[in-house]
N, C-alpha and C positions, 0 to 999 in steps of 0.2 A: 769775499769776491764782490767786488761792483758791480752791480745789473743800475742801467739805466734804463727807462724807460721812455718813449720819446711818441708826439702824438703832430701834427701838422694841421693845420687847415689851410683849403687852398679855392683857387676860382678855378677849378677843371682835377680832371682826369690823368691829364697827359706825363709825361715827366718834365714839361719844361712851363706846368701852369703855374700861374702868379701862385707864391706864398704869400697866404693872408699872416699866420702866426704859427711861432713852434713852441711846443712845449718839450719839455722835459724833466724830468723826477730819479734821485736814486732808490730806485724801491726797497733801499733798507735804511735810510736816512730821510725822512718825507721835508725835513726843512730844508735839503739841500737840493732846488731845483732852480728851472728855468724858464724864464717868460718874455718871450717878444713879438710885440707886431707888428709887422713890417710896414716901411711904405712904400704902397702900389706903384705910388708913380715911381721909383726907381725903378721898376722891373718892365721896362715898356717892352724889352724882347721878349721878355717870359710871356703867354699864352691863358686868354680868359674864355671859357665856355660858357656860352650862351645857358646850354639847360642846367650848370652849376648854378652860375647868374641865380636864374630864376630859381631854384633851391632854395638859395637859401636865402631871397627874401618871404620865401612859405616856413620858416625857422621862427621857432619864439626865442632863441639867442639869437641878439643881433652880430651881425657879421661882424667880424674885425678889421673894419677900414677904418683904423684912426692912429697906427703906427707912424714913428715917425723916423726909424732905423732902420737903415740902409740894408739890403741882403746880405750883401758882403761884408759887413760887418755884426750883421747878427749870427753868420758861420763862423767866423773868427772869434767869435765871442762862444759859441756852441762847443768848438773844438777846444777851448780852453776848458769849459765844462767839463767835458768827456774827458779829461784828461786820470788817467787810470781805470778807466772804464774796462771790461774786461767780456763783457756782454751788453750788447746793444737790444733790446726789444722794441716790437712793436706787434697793434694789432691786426696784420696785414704787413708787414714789412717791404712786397711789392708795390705796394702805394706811398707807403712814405719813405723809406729809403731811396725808393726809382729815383723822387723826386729830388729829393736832399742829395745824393748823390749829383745827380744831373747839374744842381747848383754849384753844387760845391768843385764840379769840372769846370762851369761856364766861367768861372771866375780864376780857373787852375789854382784852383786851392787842393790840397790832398784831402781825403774822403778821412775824417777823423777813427775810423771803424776798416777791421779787415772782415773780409766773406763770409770765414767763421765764426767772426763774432756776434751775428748778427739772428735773432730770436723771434718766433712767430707765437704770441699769445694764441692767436684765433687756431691754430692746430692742435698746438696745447690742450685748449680747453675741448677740443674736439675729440682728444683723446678719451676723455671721460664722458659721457654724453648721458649720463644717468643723474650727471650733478646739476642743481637747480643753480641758476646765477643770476642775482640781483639785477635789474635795470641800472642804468647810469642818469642822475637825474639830472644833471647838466652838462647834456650832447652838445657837441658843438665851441668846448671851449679847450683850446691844445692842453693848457697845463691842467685840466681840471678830469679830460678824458685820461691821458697821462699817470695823474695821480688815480683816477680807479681802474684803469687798467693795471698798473701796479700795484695794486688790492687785489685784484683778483690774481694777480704770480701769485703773492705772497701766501693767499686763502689756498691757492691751490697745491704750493708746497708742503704747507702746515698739513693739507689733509692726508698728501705721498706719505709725509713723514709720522701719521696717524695721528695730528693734534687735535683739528679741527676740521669741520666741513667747511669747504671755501662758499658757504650763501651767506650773506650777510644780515 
């Protein structure tokens, strides 16, 4: 089965704030992923928050404003990705679905992913609350949260299926 796992960075909250970058990762194939960051200036309808703003220049990763691909064309490029995807994750999928989703309407493009397909890490791991879970030491970068959020499926599987404890 394909699990992908998919991560966003953005300037706000909302469903319709600018994408800075998307990530994405097949959490069973780590060389098969996805890396873009957008540029800003395409998105002038999409929406930037002021206390995001300020966020994340208090971030020791620098923000991702140096894209130079277009939104619409980095969804068309995603959905090509996705393509036999069978499980969509995320951690939080009301935050970055909302949004992705919300794109991928503003442009009437079809939402690459159906309702069901779509996976919550953070409940997941909330299911076990006795297991300790590593830090991520490089927050703040789509393909990089992505790929250890997909460490942690994976760690969490192996422990269901009694291999290992998912702490790394």
């Amino acid at each position: 089965m394909k699990r992908v796992m998919i991560d966003i960075e953005t300037l706000g909250l909302d469903r319709d704030s600018v994408i800075l970058s998307i990530g994405a990762i097949d959490c069973e194939h780590f060389n098969n992923q996805f890396y873009r960051e957008l540029d800003i200036t395409d998105q002038l309808r999409r929406t930037v928050d002021l206390n995001t703003l300020r966020w994340w220049l208090t971030q020791e990763t620098p923000m991702p404003v140096h894209g130079n691909t277009v939104l619409k064309v980095v969804l068309e490029e995603l959905t090509t990705f996705l393509l036999g995807t069978e499980e969509v994750w995320a951690k939080g999928p009301q935050f970055d679905f909302m949004i992705l989703e919300h794109a991928f309407r503003s442009y009437q493009l079809q939402v690459p992913w159906k309702y069901n397909q779509v996976r919550d890490l953070r409940t997941l791991k909330s299911m076990y609350p006795g297991l300790a879970w590593a830090e991520n030491t490089n927050k703040h970068n789509a393909l990089s949260d992505a790929r250890f959020q997909a460490e942690q499926l994976n760690r969490l599987q192996e422990y269901v299926d009694g291999k290992h404890s998912p702490v790394s």
